[in-house]
NUKOL-242542 format. One record per residue: x, y, z of N, C-alpha, C in turn; residue number from 1; residue in three letters. Coordinates in pm, 1 decimal. Layout:
N
<<X,Y,Z>,<X,Y,Z>,<X,Y,Z>,NUM,'ALA'>
...
***
This chain:
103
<<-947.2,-1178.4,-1185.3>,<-1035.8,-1077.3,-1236.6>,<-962.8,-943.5,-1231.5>,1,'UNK'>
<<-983.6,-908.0,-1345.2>,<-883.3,-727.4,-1315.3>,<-984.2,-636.3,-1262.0>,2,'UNK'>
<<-903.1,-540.9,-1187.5>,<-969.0,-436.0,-1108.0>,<-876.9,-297.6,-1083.4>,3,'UNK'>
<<-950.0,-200.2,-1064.4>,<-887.0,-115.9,-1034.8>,<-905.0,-65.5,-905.1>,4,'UNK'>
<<-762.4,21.5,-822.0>,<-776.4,37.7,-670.7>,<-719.9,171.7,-676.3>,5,'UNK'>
<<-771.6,247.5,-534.0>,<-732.6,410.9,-502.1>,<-675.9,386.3,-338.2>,6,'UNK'>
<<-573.1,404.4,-315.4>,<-517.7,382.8,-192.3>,<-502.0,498.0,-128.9>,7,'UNK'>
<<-542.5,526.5,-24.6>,<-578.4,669.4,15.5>,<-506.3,616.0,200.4>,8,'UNK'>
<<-466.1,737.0,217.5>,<-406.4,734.9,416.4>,<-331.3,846.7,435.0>,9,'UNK'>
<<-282.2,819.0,553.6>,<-147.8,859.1,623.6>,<-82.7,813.9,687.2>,10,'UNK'>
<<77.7,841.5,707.0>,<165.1,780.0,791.3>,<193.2,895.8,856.1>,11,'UNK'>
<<171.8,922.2,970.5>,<265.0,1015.2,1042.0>,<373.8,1047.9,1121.8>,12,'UNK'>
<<421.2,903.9,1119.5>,<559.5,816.8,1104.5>,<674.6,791.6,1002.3>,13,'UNK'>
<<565.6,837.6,885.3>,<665.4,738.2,767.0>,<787.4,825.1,813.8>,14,'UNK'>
<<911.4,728.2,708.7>,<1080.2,806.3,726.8>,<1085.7,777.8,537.8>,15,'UNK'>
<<1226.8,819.5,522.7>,<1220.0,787.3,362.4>,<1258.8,621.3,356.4>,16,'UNK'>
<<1313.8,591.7,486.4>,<1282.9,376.1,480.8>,<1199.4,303.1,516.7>,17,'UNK'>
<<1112.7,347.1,593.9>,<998.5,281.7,667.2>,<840.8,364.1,645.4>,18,'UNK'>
<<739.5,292.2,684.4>,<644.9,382.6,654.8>,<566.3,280.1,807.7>,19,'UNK'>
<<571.7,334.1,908.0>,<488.5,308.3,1035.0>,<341.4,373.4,1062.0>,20,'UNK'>
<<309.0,284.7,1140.8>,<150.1,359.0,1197.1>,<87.5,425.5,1089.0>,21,'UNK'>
<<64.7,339.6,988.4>,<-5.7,367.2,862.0>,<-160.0,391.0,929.8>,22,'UNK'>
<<-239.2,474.3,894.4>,<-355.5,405.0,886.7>,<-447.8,456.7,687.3>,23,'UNK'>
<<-436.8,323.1,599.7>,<-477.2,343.9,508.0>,<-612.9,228.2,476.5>,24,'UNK'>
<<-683.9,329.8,378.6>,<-789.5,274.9,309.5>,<-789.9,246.5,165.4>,25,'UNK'>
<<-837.4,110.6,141.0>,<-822.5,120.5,3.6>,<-947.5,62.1,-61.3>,26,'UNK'>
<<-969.1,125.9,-205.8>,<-1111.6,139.3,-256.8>,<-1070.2,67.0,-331.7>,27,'UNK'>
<<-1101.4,-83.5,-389.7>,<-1082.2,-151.8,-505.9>,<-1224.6,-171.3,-620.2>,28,'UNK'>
<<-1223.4,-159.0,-727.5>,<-1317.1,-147.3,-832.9>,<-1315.2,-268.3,-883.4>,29,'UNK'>
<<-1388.0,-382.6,-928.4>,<-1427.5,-481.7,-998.9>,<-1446.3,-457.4,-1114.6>,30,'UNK'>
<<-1366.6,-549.1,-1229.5>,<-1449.0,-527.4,-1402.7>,<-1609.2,-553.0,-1413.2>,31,'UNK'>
<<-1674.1,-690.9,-1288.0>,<-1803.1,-675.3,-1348.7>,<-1902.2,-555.5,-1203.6>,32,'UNK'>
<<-1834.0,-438.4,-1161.0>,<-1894.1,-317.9,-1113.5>,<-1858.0,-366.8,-980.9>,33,'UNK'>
<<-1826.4,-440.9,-882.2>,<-1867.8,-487.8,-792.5>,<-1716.7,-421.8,-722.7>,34,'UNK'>
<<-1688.7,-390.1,-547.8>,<-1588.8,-284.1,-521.2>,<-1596.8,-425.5,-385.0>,35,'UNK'>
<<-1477.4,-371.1,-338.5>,<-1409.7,-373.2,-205.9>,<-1347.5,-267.0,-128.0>,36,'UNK'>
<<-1407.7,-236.1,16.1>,<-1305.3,-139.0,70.9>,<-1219.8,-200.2,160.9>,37,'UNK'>
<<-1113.2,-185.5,157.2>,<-975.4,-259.1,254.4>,<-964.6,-161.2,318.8>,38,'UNK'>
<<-933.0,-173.5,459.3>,<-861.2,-120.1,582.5>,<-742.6,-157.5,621.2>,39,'UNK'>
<<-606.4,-123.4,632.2>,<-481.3,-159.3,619.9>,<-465.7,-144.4,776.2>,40,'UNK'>
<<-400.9,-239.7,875.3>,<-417.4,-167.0,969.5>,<-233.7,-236.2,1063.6>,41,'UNK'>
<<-155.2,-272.2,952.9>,<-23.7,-294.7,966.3>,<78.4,-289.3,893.6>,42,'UNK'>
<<215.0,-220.5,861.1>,<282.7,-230.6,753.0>,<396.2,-307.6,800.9>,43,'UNK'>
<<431.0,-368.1,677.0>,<624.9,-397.6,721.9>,<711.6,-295.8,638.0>,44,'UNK'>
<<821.6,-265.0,588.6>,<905.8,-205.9,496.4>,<1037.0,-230.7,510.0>,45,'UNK'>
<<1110.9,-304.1,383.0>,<1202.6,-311.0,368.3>,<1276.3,-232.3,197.8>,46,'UNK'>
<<1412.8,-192.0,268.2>,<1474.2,-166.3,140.0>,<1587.0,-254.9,63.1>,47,'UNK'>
<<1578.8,-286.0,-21.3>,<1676.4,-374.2,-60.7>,<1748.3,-311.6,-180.7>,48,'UNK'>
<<1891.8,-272.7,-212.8>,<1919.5,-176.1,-380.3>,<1809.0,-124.0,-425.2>,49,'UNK'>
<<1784.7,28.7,-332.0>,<1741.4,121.2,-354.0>,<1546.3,111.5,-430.1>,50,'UNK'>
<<1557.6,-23.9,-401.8>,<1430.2,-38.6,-470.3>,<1388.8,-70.9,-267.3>,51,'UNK'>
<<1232.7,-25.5,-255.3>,<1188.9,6.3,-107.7>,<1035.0,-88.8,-153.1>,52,'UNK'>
<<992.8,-217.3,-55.8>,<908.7,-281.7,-56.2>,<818.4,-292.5,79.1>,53,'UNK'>
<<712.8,-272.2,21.2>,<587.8,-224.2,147.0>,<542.5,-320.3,167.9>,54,'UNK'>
<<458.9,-328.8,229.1>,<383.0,-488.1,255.6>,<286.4,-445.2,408.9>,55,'UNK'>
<<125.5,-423.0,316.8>,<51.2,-358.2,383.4>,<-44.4,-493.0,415.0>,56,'UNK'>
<<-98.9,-469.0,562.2>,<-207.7,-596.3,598.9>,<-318.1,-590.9,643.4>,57,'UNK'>
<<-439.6,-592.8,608.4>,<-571.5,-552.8,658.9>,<-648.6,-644.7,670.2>,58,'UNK'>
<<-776.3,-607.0,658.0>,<-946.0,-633.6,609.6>,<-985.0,-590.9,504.3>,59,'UNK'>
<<-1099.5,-676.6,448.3>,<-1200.0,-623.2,393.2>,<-1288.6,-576.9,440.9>,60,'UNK'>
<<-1273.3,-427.2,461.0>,<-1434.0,-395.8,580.6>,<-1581.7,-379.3,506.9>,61,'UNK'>
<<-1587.1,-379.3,385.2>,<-1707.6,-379.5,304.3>,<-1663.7,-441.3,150.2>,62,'UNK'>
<<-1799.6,-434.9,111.0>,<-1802.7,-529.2,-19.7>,<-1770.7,-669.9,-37.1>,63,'UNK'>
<<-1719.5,-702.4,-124.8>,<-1653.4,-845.7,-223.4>,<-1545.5,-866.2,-110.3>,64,'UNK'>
<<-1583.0,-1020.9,-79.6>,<-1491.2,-1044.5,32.3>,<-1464.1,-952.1,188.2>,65,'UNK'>
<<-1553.1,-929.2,225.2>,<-1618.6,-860.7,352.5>,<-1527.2,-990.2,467.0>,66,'UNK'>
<<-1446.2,-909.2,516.7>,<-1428.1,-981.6,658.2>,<-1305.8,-1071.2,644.2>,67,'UNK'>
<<-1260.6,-1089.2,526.9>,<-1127.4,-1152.5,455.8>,<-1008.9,-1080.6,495.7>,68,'UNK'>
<<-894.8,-1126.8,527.9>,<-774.5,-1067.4,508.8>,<-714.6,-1035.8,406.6>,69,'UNK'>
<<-651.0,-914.0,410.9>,<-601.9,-876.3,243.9>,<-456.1,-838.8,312.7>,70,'UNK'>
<<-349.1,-814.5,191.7>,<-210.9,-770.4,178.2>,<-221.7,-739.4,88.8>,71,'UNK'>
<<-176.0,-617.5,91.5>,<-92.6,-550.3,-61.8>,<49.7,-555.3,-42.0>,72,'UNK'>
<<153.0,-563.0,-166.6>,<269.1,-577.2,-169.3>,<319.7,-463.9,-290.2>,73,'UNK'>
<<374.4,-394.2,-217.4>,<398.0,-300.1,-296.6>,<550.7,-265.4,-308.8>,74,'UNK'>
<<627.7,-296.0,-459.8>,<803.4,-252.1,-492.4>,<811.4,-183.2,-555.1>,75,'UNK'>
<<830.7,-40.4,-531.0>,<874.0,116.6,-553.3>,<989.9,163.0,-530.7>,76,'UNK'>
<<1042.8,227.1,-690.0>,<1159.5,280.0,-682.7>,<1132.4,442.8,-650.1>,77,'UNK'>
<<1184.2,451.5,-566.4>,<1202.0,607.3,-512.2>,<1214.4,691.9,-631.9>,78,'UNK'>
<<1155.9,797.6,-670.7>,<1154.2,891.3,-754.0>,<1290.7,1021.5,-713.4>,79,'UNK'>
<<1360.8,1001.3,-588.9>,<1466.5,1063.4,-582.8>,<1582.4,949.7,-499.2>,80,'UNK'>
<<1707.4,1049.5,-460.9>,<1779.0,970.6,-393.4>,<1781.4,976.7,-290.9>,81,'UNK'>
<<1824.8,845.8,-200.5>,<1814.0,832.1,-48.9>,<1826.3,923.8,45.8>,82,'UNK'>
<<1955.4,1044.9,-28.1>,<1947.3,1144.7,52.6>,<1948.0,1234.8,76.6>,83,'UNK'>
<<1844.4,1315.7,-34.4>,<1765.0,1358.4,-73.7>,<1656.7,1383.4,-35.5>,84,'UNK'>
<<1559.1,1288.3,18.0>,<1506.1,1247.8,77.9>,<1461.2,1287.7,260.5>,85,'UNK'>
<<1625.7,1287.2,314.6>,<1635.5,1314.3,440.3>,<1584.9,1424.4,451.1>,86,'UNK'>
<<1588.3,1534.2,344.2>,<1579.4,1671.2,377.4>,<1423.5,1733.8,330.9>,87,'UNK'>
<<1400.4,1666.3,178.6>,<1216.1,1686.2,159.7>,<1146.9,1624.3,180.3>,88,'UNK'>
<<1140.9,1510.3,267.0>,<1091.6,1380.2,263.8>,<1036.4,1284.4,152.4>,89,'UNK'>
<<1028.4,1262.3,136.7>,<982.7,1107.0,28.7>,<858.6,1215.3,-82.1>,90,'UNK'>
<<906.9,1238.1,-198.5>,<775.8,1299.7,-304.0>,<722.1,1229.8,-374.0>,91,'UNK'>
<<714.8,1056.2,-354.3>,<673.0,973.0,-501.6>,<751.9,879.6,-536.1>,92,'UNK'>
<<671.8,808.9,-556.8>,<731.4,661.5,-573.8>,<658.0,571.4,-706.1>,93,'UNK'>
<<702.6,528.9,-756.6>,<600.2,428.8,-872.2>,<661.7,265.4,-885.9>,94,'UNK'>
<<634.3,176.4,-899.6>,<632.4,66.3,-919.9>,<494.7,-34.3,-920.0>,95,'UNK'>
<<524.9,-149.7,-910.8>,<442.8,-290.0,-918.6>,<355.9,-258.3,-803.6>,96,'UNK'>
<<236.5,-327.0,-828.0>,<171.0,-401.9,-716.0>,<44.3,-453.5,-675.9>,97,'UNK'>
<<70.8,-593.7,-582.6>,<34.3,-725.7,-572.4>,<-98.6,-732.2,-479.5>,98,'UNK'>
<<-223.9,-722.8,-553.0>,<-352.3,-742.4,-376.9>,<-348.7,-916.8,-395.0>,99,'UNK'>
<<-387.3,-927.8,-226.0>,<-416.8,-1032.1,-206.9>,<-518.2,-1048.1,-145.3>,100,'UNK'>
<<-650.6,-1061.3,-154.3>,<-786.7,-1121.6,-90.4>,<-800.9,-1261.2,-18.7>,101,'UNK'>
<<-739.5,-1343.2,89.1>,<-717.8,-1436.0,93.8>,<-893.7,-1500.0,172.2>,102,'UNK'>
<<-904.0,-1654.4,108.5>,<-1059.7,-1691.4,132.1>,<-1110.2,-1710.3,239.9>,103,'UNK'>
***
């Protein structure tokens, strides 16, 4: 079913390779109206050729699938370079990405 999602948090950890002690929320929208809110409450992060892959792990704390485990997987190419980075920290990123609602 397609849907649309608003991923909202903070890391006050992140680095421009890792993104730790996330704590994010995410609002997912249903085509027939119906929402999910996810609570993320673990990340992993790896970089592999400059492309940087997230891999966020929660709950469903309300709605569609209430009480389910979810992952998002997220592969973002850095909008600047690595080191670059060191000095403004991380401004944006865009790529793919994968929810998983598991039953």
């Amino acid at each position: 079913m397609s849907a649309t999602g608003s991923l909202e948090g903070v890391s006050p950890e992140a680095s421009c390779v890792a993104l730790t002690n996330s704590r994010l929320t995410e609002d997912v929208r249903y085509a027939d109206g119906k929402r999910s809110l996810i609570t993320y409450s673990s990340s992993t992060t790896l970089r592999v050729a400059g492309v940087l892959v997230v891999r966020l792990s929660g709950r469903v704390a309300e709605g569609r699938g209430e009480g389910h485990s979810a992952q998002r997987t997220v592969a973002a190419l850095p909008n600047q370079l690595p080191t670059q980075c060191l000095t403004s920290g991380l401004q944006g990123s865009s790529g793919q990405a994968q929810l998983e609602i598991q039953p």
